[in-house]
Legacy VTK file of the C-alpha trace (Angstrom):
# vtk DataFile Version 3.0
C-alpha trace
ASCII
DATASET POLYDATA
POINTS 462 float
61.395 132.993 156.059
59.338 136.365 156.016
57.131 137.340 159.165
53.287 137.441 158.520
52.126 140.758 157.960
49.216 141.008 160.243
46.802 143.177 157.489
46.630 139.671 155.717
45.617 138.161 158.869
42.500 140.843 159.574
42.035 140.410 155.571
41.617 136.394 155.558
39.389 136.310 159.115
37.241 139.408 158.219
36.344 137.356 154.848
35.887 134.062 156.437
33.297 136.210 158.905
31.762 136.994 155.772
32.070 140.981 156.917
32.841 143.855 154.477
35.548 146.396 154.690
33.134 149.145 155.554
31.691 147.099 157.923
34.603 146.405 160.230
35.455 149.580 159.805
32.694 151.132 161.143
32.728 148.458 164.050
36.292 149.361 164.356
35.972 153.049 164.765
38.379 153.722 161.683
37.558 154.408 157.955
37.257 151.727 155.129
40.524 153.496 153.288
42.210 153.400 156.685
41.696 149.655 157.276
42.116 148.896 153.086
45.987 150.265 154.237
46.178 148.355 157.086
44.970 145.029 154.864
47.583 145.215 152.496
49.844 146.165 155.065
50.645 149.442 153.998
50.023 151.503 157.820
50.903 150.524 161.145
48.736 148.763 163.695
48.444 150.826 166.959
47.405 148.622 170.039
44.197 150.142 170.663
43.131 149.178 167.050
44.446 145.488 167.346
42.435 145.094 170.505
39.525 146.466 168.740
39.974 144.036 165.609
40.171 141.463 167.481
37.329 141.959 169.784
35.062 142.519 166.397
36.519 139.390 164.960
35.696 137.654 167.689
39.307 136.266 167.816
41.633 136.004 170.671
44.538 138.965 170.328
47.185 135.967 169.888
45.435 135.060 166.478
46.691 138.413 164.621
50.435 137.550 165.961
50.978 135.572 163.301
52.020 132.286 164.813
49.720 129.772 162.805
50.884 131.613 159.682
54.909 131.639 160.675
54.144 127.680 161.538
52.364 127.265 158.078
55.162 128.658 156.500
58.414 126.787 158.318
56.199 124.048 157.260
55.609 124.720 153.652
59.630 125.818 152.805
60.285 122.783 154.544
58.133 120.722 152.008
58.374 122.719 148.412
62.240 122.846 149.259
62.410 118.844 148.835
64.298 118.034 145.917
62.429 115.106 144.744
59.500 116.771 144.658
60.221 119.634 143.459
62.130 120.969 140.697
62.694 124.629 141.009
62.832 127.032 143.458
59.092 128.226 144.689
59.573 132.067 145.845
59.136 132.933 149.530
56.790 135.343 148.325
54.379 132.854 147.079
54.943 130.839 150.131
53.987 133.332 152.612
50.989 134.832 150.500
49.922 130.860 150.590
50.329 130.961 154.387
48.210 134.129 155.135
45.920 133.940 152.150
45.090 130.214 151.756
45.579 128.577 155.155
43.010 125.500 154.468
45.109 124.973 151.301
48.520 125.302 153.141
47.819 122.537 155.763
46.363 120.207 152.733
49.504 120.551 151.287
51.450 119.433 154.413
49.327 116.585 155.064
50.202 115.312 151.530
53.754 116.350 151.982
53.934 113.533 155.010
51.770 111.350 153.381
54.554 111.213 151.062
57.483 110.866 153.156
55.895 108.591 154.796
54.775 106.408 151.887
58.370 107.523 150.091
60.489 105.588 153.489
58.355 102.828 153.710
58.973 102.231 150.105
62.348 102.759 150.773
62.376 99.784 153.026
61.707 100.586 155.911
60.020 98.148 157.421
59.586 95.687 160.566
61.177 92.734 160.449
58.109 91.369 160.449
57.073 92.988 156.723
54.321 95.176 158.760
54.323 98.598 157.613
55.716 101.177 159.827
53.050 103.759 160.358
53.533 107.432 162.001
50.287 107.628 163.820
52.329 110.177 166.506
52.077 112.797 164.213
48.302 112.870 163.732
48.271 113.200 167.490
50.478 115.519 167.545
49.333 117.967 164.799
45.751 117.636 167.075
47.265 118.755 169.899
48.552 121.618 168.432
45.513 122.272 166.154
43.790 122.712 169.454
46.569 125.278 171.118
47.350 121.797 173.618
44.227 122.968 175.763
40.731 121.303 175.665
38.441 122.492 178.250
36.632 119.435 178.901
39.374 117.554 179.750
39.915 120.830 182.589
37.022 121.288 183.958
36.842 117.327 184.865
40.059 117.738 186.525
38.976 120.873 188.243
35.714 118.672 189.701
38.412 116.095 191.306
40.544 118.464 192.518
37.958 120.002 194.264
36.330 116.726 195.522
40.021 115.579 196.813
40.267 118.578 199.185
44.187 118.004 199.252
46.914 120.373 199.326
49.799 119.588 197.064
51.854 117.782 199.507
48.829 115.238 200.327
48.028 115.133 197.107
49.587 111.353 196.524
47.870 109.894 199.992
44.536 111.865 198.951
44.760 110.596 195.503
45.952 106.876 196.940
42.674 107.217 199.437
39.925 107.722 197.015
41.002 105.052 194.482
41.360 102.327 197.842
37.526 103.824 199.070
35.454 104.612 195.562
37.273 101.858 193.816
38.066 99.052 196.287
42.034 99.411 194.609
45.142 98.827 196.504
48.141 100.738 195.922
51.897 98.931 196.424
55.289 99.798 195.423
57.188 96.822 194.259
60.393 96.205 191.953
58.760 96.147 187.962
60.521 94.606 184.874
60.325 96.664 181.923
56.924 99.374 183.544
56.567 101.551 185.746
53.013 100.935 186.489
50.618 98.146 185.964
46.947 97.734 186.992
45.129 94.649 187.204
41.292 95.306 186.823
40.694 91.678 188.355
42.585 91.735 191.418
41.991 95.677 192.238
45.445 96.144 192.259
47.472 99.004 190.792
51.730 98.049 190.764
54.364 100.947 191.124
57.718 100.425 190.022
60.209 100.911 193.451
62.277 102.961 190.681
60.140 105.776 190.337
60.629 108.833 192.685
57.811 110.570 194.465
56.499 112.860 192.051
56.351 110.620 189.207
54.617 108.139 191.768
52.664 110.781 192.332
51.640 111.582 188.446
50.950 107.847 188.438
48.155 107.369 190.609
46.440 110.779 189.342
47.001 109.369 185.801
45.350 106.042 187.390
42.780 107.726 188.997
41.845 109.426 185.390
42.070 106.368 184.057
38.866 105.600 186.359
36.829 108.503 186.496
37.765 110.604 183.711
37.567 108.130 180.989
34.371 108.754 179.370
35.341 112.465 179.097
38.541 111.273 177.218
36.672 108.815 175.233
34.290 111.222 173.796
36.970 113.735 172.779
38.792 111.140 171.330
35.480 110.439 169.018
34.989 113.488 168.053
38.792 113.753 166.946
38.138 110.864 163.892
41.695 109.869 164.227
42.770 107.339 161.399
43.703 104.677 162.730
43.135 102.529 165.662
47.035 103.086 166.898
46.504 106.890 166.510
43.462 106.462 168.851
45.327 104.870 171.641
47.872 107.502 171.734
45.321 110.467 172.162
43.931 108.225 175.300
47.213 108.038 176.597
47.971 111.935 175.929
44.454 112.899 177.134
44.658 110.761 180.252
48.053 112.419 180.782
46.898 115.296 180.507
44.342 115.146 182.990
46.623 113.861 185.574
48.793 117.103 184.858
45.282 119.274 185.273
44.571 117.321 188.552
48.243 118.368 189.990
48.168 121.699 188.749
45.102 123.246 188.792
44.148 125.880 185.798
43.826 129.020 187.821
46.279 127.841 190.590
49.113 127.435 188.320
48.717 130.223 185.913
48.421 132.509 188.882
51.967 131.119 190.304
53.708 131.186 187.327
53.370 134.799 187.279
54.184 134.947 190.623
57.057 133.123 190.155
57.865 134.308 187.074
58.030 130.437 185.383
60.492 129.661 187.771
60.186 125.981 186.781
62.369 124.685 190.026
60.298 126.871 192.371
56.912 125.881 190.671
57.945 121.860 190.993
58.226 122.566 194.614
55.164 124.633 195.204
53.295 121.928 193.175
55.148 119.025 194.372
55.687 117.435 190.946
58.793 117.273 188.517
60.525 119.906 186.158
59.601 118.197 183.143
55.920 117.535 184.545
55.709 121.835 185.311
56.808 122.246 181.648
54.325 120.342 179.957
51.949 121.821 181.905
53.346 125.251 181.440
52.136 125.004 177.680
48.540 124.406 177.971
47.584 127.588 179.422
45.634 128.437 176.679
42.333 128.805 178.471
40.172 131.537 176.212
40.106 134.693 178.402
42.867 133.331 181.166
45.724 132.986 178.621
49.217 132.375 180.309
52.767 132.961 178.624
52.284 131.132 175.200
55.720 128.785 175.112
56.721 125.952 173.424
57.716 122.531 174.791
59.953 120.146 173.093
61.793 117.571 174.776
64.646 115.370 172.422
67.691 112.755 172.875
71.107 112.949 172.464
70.083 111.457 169.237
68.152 114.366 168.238
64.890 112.607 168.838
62.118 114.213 169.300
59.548 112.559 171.785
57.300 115.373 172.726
56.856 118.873 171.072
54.481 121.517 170.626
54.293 125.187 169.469
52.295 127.052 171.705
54.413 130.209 171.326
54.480 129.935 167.190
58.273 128.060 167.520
58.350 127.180 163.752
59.440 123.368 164.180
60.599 121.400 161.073
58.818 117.970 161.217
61.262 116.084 159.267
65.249 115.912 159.819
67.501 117.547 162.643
67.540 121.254 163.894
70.020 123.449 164.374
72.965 122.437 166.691
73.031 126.091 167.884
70.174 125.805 169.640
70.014 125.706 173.204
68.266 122.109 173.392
70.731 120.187 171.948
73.684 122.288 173.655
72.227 121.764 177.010
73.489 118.454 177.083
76.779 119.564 177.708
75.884 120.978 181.012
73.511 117.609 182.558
71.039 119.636 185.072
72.267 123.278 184.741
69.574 125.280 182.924
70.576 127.047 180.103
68.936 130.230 178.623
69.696 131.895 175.111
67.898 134.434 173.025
67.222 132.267 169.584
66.989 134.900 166.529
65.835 133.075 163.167
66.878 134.019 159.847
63.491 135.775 159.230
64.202 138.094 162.407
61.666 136.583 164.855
63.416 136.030 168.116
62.240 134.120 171.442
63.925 133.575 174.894
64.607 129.875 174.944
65.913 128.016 178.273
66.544 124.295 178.379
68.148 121.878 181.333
68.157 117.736 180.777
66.073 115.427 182.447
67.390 112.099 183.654
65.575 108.591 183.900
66.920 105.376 185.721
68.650 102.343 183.885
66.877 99.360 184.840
69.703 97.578 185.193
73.789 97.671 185.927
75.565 98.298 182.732
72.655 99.952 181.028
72.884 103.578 180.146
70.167 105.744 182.151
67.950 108.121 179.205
68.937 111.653 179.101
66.394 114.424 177.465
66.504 117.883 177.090
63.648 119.434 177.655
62.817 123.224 175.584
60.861 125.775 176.498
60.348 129.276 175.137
58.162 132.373 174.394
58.775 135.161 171.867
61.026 137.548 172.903
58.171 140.403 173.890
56.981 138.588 176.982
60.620 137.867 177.997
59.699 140.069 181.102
57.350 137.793 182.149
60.600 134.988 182.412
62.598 135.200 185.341
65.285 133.654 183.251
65.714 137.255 181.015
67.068 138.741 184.169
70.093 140.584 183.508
70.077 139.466 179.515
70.612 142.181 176.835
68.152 141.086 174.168
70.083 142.584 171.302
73.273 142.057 172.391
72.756 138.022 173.237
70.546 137.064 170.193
72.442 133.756 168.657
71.309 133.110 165.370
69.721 129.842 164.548
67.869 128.098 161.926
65.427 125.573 161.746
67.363 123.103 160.406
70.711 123.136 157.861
68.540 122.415 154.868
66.931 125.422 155.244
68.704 127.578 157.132
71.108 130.221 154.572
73.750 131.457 157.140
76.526 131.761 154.826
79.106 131.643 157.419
77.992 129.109 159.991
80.401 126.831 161.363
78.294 124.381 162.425
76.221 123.171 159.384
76.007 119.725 158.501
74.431 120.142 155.118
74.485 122.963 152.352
71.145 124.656 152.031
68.437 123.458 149.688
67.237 126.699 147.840
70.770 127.539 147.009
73.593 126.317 144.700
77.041 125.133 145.983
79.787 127.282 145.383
83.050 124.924 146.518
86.472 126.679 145.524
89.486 124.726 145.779
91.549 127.752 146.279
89.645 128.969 149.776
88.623 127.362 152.764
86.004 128.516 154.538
84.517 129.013 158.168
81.404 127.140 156.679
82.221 123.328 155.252
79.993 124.409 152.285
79.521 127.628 150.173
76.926 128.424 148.689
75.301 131.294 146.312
72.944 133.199 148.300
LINES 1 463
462 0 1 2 3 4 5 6 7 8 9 10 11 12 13 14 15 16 17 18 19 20 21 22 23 24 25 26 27 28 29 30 31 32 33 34 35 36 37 38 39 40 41 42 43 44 45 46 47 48 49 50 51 52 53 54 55 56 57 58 59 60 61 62 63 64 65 66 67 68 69 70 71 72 73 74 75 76 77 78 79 80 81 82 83 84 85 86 87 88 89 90 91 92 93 94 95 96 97 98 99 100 101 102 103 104 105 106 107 108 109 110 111 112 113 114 115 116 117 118 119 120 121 122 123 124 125 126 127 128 129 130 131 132 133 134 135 136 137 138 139 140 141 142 143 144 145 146 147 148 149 150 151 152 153 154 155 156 157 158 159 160 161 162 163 164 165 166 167 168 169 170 171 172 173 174 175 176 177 178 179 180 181 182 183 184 185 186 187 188 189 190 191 192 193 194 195 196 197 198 199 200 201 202 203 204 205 206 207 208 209 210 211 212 213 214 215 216 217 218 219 220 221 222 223 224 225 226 227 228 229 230 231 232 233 234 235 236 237 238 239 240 241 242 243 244 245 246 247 248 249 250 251 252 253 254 255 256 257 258 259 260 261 262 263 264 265 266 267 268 269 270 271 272 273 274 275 276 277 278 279 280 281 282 283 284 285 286 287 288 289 290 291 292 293 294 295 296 297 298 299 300 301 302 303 304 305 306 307 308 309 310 311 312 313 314 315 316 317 318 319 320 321 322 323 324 325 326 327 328 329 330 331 332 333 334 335 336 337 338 339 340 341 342 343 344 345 346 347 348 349 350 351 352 353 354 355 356 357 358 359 360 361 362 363 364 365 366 367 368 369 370 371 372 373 374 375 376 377 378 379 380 381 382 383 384 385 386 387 388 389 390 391 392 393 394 395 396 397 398 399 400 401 402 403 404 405 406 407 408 409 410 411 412 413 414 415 416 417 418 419 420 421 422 423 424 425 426 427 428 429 430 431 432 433 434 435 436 437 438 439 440 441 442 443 444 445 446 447 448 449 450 451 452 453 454 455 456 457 458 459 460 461
């Protein structure tokens, strides 16, 4: 998978601004031949000039990295290297000048690549026992999120107005947030033992039910997600509307990520945790103290700082099984994530699950050369009863390898020297010598020789 070449980038946004060569150029402070090179990717980009490109195409400096267009193109090898539907090889070439040149087109063609899978399983059979048709209504949600960089400002700056109107430092936070709910709402708060939740609220009675099972910070997420529920619902509602999701189920899983999400705002305040995590240096243990929440909650809220202007680190978030399940994900650093099948079992969330609550750092090079400092530790729930196995996730975080110095987990880590390779997935992933692949590549033709065993189960012509 070739890197975008950021000349395409300027090319595509200066034409959707509807701006001539000579025009940016003279905004720029350069000549027209001087940026025609730089388009077609022929000269080099000094930083001075990016800063001024971007501030003329009124674009945020993150936008001419390249990480929608690397994410476009994961996506489209993933899909036009399907066998069944399609028949020869499309050229990487053509794929990446898709990506940069035609990114409208690009994401058309993924949403009718997953329209197909999905409508290609469900013909399949898979199906409810019921007969009702299994529908994937996480994914819209999901591609929203990320369509919107996981931030929405709306949904902030109503958390910021509670957080101010609570007056509570983080270690009051739950009796502050437990207070307002019992005096503006008239709702009583008790812990008691829960079958199957771990929180119920019943509008009649003014009563909101924790589960005994939960431990203080998630009790704590709780009631802020409660007290969202109460006060922050019309601004959830209204984003939600102007989202024209699907389906009905799609809806009610943008409510529940939305009023999540405000809970997380409510904890960790914009400003206040941006401004730690550099202090800290996203030391996720010492930022779930300072904040008095959980590892996994810090995370999450580790990639929305996307705030135009007050950027943080952009990372990624994933969080999957031992089953290779993934529950939560999104690309805020430009992590190229394949939406269908496993990924690679190289990478440092599925190996973290050999060492349960030791975080784990490695420097992840893909095939195409782009290379981010990934660190991963699992995360343990509670079995509900005797006998039944407790969950166990990994949760993922990264950022590209240039803002490793803002990670306090680079510390003492040769770049170079401790790059792993990875792929996104086996299918499309041509290490020829990799000793943990499940499945031979799909752009490439098996090879298998009788007389030689290799390091790699399958061979393949490269």
């Amino acid at each position: 998978m070739a890197a975008p070449q950021i000349g395409r980038i300027v090319r595509r946004v200066r034409q959707e601004r509807g701006l001539t060569q000579a025009a940016l150029a003279v905004t720029v402070g350069v000549s027209a031949s001087y940026l025609n090179l730089i388009e077609h990717d022929q000269r080099g980009v000094t930083a001075s000039v990016l800063l001024k490109l971007a501030e003329a195409l009124a674009i945020d400096l993150s936008e001419l990295s390249g990480q929608t267009e690397r994410k476009l193109e994961a996506g489209l090898r993933e899909a036009l290297s399907d066998p069944h539907l399609v028949s020869e090889d499309v050229p990487m070439a053509e794929i990446v000048q898709m990506a940069g040149g035609s990114p409208t087109a690009a994401r058309a063609v993924l949403a009718l690549y997953r329209a197909y899978r999905a409508a290609r399983e469900d013909a399949s059979g898979i199906a409810l026992p019921s007969g009702r048709r299994i529908m994937m209504p996480n994914d819209e949600v999901r591609d929203f999120f990320n369509d919107h960089g996981n931030y929405f400002q709306r949904l902030e700056e109503r958390a910021e107005i509670l957080h101010q109107e609570l007056q509570a430092s983080p270690p009051e936070m739950n009796h502050a947030i437990a207070e307002r709910l019992r005096k503006r709402h008239d709702l009583a708060v008790r812990v008691v033992p829960l079958e199957g939740a771990l929180r119920v609220y019943e509008p009649e009675t003014r009563l909101l039910l924790l589960s005994e099972q939960l431990p203080r910070e998630s009790r704590g997420f709780q009631l802020a997600f409660q007290l969202a529920l109460l006060e922050a619902r019309g601004t959830v509602e209204s984003e939600i509307q102007a989202a024209k999701l699907s389906t009905p189920e799609a809806a009610s899983l943008m409510r529940v990520g939305m009023l999540n999400y405000v809970a997380g705002a409510l904890l960790m305040p914009y400003r206040a945790i941006r401004e730690q995590a550099r202090v800290l240096r996203h030391d996720v243990d010492g930022l779930a103290a300072r904040f008095s929440v959980s590892y996994e909650q810090v995370c999450h809220r580790l990639s929305s700082l996307q705030r135009p202007g007050e950027r943080g680190v952009p990372l990624f978030f994933l969080r999957t099984d031992l089953a290779g399940n993934v529950s939560k994900r999104f690309s805020g650093a430009g992590f190229p994530f394949v939406h269908f099948g496993g990924s690679c079992p190289r990478w440092v969330a599925h190996t973290a699950f050999s060492t349960p609550g030791e975080i784990r750092v490695q420097v992840a090079q893909l095939p195409d050369g782009a290379t981010f400092l990934c660190f991963a530790r699992t995360v343990s729930g509670f079995a509900p009863r005797w006998g039944e196995p407790a969950p166990i996730y990994v949760v993922a975080m990264g950022c590209e390898i240039g803002f490793a110095g803002d990670m306090v987990y680079a510390d003492g880590i040769d770049p170079v020297r401790a790059a792993v390779g990875i792929g996104l997935s086996c299918r499309l992933c041509d290490r020829p010598t990799c000793r943990s692949r499940a499945f031979p590549p799909l752009e490439h033709r098996i090879t298998m020789d009788p007389h030689t065993t290799s390091a790699s189960p399958y061979r393949f012509e490269r």
